[in-house]
mmCIF file of the C-alpha atoms, coordinates in Angstrom:
data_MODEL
# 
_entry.id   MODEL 
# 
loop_
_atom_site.group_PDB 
_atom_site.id 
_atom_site.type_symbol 
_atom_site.label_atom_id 
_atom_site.label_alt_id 
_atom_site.label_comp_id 
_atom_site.label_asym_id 
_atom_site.label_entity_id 
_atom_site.label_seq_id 
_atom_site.pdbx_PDB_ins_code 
_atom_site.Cartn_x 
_atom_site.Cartn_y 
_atom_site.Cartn_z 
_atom_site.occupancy 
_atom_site.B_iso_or_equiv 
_atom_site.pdbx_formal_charge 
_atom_site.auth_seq_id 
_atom_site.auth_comp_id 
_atom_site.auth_asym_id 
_atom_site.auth_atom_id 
_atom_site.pdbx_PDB_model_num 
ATOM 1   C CA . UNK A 1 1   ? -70.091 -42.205 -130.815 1.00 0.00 ? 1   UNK A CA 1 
ATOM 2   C CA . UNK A 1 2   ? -68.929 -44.809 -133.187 1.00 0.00 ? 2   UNK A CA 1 
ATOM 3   C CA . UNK A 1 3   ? -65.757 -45.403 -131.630 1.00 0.00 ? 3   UNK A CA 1 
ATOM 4   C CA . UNK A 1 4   ? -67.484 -45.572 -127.688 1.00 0.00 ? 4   UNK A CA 1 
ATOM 5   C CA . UNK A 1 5   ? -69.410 -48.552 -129.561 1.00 0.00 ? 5   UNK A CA 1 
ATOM 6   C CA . UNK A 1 6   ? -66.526 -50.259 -131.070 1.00 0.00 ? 6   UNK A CA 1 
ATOM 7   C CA . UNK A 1 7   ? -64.606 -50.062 -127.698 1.00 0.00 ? 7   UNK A CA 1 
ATOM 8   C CA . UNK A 1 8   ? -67.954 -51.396 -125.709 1.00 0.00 ? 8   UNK A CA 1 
ATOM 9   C CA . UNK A 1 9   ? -68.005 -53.859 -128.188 1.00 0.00 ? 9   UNK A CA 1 
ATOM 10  C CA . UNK A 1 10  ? -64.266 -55.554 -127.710 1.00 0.00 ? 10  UNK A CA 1 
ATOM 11  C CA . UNK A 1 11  ? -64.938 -55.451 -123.778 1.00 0.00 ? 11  UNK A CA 1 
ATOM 12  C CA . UNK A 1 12  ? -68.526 -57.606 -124.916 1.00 0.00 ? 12  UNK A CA 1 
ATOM 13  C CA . UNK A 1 13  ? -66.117 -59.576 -127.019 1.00 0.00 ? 13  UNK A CA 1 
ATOM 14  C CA . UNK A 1 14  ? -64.182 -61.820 -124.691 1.00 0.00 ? 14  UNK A CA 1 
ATOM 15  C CA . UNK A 1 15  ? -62.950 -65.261 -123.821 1.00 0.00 ? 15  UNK A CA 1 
ATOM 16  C CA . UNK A 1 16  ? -62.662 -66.502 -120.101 1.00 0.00 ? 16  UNK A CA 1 
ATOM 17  C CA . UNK A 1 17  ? -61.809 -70.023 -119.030 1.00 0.00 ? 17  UNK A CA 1 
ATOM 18  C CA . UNK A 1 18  ? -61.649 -71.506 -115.351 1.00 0.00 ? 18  UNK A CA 1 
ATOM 19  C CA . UNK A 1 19  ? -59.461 -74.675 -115.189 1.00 0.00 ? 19  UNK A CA 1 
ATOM 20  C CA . UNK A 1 20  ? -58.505 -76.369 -111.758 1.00 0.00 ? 20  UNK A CA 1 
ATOM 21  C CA . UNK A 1 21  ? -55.121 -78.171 -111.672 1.00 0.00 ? 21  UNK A CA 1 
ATOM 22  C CA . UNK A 1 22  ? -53.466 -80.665 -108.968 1.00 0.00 ? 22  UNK A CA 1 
ATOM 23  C CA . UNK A 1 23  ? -50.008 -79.446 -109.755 1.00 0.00 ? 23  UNK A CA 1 
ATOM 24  C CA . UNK A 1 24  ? -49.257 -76.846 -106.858 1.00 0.00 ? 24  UNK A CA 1 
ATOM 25  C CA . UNK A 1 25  ? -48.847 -73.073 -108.421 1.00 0.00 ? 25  UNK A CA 1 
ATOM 26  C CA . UNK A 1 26  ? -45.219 -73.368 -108.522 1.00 0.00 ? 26  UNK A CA 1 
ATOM 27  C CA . UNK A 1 27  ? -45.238 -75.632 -111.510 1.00 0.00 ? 27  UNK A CA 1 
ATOM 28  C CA . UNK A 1 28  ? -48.542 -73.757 -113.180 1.00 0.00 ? 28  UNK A CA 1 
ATOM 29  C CA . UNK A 1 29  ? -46.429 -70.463 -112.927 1.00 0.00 ? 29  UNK A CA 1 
ATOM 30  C CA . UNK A 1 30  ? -43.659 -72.458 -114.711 1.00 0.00 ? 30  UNK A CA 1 
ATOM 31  C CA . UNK A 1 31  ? -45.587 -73.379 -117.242 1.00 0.00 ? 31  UNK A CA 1 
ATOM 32  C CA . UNK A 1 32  ? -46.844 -69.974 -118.245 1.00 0.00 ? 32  UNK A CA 1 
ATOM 33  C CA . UNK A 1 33  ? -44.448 -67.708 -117.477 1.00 0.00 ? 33  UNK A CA 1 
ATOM 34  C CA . UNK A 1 34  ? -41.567 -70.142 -118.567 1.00 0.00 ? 34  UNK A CA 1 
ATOM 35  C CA . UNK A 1 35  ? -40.491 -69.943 -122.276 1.00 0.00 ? 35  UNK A CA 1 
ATOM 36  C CA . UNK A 1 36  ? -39.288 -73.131 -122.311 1.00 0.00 ? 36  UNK A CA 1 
ATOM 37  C CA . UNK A 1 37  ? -42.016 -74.700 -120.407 1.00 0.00 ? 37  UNK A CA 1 
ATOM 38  C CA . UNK A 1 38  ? -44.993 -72.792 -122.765 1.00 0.00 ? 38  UNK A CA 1 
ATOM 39  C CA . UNK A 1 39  ? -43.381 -74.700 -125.706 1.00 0.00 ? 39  UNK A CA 1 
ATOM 40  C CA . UNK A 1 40  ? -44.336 -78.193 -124.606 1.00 0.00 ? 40  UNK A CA 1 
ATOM 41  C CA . UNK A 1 41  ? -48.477 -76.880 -124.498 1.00 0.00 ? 41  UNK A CA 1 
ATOM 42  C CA . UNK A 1 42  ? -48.430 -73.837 -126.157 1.00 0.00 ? 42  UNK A CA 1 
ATOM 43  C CA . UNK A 1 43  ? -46.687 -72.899 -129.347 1.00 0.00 ? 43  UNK A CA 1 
ATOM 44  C CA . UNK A 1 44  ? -43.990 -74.624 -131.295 1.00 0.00 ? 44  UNK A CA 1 
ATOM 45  C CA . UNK A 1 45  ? -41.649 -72.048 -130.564 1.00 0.00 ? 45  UNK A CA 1 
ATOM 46  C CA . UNK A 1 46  ? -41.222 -68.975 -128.447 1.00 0.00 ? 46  UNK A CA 1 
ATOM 47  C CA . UNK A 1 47  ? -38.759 -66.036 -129.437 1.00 0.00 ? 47  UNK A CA 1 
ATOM 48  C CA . UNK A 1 48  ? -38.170 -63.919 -126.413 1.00 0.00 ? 48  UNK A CA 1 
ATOM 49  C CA . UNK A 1 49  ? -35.307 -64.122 -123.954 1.00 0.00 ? 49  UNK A CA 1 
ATOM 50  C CA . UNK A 1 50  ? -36.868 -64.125 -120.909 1.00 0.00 ? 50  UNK A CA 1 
ATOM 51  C CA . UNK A 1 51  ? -40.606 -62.933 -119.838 1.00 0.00 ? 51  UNK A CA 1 
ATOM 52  C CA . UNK A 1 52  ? -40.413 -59.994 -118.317 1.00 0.00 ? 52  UNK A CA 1 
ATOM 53  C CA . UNK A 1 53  ? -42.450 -56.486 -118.395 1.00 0.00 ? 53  UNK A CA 1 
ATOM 54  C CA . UNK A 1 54  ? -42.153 -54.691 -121.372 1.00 0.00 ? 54  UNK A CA 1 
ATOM 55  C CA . UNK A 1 55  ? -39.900 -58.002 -123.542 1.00 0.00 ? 55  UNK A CA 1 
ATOM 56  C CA . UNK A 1 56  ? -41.296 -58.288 -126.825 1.00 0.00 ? 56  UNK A CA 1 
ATOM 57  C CA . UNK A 1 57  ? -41.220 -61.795 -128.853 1.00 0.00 ? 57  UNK A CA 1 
ATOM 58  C CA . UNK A 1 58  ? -42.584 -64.143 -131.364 1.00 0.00 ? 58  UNK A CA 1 
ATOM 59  C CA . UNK A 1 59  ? -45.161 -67.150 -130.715 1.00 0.00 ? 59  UNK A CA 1 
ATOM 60  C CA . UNK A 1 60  ? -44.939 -69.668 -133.566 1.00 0.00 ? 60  UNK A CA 1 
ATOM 61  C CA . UNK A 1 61  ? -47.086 -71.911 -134.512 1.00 0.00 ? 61  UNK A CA 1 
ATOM 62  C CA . UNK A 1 62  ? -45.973 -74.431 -137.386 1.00 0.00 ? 62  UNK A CA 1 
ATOM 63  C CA . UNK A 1 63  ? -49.375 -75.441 -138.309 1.00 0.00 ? 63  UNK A CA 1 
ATOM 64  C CA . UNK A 1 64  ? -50.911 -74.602 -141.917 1.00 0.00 ? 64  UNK A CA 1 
ATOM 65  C CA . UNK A 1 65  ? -53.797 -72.900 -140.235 1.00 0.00 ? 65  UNK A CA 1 
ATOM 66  C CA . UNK A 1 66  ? -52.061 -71.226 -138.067 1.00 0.00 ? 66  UNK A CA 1 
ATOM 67  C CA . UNK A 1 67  ? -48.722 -71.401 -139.477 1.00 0.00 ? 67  UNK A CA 1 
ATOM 68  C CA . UNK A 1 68  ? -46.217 -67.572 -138.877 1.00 0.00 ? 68  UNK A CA 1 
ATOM 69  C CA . UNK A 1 69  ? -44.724 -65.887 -135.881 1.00 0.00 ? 69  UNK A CA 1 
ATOM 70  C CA . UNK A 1 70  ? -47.247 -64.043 -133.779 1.00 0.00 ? 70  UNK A CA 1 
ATOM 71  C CA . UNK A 1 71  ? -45.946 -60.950 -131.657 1.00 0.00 ? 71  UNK A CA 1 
ATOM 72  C CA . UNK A 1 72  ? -46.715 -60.584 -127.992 1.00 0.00 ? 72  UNK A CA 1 
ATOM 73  C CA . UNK A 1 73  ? -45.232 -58.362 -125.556 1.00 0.00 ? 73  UNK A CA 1 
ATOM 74  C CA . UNK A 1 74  ? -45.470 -59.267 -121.851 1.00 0.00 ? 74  UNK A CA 1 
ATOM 75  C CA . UNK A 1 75  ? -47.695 -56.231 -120.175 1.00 0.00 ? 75  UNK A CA 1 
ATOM 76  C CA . UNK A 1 76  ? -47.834 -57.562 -116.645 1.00 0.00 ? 76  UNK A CA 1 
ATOM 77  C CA . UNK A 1 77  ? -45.835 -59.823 -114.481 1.00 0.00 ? 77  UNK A CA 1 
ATOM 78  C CA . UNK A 1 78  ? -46.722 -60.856 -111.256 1.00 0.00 ? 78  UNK A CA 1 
ATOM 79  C CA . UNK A 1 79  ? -44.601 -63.441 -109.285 1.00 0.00 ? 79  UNK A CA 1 
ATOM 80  C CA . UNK A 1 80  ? -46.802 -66.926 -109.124 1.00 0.00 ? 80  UNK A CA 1 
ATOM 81  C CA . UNK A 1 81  ? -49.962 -64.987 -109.538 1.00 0.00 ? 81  UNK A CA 1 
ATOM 82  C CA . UNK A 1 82  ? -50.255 -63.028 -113.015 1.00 0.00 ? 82  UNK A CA 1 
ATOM 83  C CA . UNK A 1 83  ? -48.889 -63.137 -116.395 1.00 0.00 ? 83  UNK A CA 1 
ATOM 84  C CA . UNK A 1 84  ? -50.711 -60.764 -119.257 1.00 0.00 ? 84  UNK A CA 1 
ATOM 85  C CA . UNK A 1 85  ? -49.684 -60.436 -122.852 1.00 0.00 ? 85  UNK A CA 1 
ATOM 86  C CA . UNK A 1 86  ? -50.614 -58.515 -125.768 1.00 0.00 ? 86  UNK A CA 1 
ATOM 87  C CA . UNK A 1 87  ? -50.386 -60.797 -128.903 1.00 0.00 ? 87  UNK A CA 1 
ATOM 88  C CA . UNK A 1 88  ? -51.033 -59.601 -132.829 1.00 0.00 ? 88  UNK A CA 1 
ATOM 89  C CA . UNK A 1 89  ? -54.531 -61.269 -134.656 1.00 0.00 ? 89  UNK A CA 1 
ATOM 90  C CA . UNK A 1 90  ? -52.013 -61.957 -137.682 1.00 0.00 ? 90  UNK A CA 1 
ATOM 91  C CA . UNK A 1 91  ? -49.065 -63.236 -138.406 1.00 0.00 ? 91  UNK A CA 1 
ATOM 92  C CA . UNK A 1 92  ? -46.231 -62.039 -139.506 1.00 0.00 ? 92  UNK A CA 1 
ATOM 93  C CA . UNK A 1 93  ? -46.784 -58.507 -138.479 1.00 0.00 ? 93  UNK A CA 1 
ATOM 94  C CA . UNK A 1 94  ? -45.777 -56.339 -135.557 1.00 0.00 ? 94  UNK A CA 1 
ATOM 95  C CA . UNK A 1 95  ? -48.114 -55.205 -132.688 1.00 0.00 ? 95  UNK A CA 1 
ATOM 96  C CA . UNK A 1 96  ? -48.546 -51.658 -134.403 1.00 0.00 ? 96  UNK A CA 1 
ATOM 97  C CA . UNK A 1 97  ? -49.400 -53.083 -137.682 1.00 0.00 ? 97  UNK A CA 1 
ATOM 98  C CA . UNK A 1 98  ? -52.638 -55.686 -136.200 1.00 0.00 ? 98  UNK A CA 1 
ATOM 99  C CA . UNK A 1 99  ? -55.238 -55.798 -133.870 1.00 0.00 ? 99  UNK A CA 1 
ATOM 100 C CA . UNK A 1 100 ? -54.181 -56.859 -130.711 1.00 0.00 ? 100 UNK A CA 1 
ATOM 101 C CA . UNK A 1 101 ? -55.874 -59.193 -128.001 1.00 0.00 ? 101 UNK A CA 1 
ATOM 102 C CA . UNK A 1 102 ? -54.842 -59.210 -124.379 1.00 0.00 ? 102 UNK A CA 1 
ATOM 103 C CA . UNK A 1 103 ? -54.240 -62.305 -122.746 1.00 0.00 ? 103 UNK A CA 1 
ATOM 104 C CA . UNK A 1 104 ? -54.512 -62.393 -118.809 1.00 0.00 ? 104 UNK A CA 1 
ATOM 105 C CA . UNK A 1 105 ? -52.946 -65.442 -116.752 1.00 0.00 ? 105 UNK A CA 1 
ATOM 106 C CA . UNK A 1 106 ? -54.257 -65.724 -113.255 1.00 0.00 ? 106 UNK A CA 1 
ATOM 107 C CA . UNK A 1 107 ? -53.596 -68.025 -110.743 1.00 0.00 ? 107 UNK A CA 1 
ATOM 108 C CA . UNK A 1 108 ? -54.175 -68.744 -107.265 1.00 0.00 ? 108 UNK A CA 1 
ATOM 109 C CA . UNK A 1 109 ? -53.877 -71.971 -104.771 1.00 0.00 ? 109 UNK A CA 1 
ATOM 110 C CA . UNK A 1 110 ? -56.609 -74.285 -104.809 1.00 0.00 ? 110 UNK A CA 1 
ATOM 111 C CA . UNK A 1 111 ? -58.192 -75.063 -101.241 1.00 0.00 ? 111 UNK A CA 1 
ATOM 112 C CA . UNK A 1 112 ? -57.066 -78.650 -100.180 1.00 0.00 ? 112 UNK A CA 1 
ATOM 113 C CA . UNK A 1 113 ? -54.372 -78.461 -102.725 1.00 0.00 ? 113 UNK A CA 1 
ATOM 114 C CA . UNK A 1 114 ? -53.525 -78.075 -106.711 1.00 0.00 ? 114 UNK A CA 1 
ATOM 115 C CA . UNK A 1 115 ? -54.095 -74.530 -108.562 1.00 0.00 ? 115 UNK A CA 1 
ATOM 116 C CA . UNK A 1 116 ? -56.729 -72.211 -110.134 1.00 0.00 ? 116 UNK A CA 1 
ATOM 117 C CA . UNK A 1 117 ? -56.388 -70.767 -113.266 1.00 0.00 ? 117 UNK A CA 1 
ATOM 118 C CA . UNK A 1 118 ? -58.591 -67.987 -114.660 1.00 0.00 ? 118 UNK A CA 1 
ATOM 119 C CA . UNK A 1 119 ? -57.893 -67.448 -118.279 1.00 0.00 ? 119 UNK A CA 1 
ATOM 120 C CA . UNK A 1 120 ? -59.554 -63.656 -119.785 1.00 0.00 ? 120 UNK A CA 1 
ATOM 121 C CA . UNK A 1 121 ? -58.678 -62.537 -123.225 1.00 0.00 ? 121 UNK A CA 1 
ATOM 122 C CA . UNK A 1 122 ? -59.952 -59.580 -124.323 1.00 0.00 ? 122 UNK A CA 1 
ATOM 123 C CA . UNK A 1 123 ? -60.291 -56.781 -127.149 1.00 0.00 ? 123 UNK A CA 1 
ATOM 124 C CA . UNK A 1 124 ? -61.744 -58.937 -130.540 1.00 0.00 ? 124 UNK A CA 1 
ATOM 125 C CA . UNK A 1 125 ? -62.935 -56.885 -133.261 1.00 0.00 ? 125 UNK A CA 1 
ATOM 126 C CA . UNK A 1 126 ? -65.271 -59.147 -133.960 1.00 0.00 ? 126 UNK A CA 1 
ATOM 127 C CA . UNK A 1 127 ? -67.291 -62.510 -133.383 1.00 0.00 ? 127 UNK A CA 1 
ATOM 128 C CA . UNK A 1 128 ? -65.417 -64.675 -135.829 1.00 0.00 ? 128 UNK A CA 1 
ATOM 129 C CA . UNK A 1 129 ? -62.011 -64.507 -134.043 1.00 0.00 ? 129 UNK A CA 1 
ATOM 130 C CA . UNK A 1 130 ? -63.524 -64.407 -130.372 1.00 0.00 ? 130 UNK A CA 1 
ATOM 131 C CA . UNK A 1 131 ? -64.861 -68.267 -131.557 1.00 0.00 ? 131 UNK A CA 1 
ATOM 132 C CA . UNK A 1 132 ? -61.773 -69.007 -133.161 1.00 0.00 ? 132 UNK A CA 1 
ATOM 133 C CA . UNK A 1 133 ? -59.690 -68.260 -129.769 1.00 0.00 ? 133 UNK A CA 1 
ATOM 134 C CA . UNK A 1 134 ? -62.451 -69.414 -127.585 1.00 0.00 ? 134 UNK A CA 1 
ATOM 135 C CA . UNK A 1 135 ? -62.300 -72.688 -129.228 1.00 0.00 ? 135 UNK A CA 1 
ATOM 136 C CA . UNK A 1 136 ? -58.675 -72.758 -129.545 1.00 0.00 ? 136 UNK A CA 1 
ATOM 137 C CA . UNK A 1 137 ? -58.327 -72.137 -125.494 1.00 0.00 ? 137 UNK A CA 1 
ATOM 138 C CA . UNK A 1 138 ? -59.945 -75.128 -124.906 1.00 0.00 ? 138 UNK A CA 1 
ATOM 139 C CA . UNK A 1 139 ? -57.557 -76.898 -126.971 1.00 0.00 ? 139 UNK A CA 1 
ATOM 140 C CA . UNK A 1 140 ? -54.290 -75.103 -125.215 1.00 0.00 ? 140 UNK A CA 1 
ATOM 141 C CA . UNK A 1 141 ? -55.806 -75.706 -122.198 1.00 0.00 ? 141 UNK A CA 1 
ATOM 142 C CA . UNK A 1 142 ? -56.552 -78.976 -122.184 1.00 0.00 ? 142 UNK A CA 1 
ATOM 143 C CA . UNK A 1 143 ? -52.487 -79.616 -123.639 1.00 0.00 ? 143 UNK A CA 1 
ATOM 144 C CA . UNK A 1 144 ? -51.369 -77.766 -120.369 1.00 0.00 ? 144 UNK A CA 1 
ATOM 145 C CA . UNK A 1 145 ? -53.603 -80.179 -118.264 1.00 0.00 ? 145 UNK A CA 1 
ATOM 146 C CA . UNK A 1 146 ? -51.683 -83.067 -119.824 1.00 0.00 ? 146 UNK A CA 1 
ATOM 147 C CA . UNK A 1 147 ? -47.896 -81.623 -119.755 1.00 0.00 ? 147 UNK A CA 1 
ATOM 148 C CA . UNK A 1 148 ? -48.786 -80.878 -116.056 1.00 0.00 ? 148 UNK A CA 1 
ATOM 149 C CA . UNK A 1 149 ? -49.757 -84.228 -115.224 1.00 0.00 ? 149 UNK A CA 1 
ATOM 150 C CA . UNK A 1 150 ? -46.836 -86.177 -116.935 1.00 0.00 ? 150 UNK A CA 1 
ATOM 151 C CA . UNK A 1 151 ? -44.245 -83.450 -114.920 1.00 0.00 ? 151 UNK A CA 1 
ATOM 152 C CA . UNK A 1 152 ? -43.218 -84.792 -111.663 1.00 0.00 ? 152 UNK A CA 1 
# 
């Protein structure tokens, strides 16, 4: 019984964002599914050789609150639509040895132009870091709105 209410629980304990961009989906999918590309919103660094379904890595983050490598392993992968990760709640530890979120990336075309993206993260053991990543997304988010409008 206790562990039905913990699971019930992380599924109450979520994050979800809806952000509309002008760039088409092309460049959106670039900048979340392209190493690379993440680094200029996202992270400081990203350690993993390419994104693809089962590739683990590192997410870095040079800041003192934040500061370590993060581990993530891509979980899903789909082509200009879908991108979902499973990242660590600390750093400096692999994904057996933390709780785990799970990030989920989907986009779609925007009538008339530009790109929808629906941001879900879910599976928080507790309040305190649902807040912390909730306020955190905004943040990210709002970084990704600005690389994407200074890329031509």
């Amino acid at each position: 019984m206790a562990a039905e209410k913990a699971a019930t629980m992380q599924e109450v304990l979520l994050v979800e964002k809806r952000v509309e961009f002008d760039a088409d989906i092309d460049r959106v999918w670039d900048a979340i599914a392209n190493p690379e590309s993440i680094v200029k919103w996202f992270p400081d660094e990203v350690n993993v050789d390419e994104f693809a379904v089962g590739q683990r890595g590192t997410l870095v983050w040079n800041t003192t609150e934040c500061a370590g490598p993060y581990e993530f392993e891509i979980v899903e992968l789909v082509e200009r639509e879908r991108v979902v990760w499973r990242w660590g709640r600390d750093a400096n530890k692999t994904l057996e040895d933390t709780p785990t979120t799970v990030a989920e990336f989907n986009l779609r075309e925007r009538e008339g132009g530009g790109t929808v993206l629906h941001l879900r993260e879910s599976g928080f053991v507790s309040e305190e870091d649902r807040q912390g990543n909730d306020g955190g997304w905004d943040n990210e988010l709002a970084e990704l709105a600005e690389y994407l409008r200074t890329q031509s």
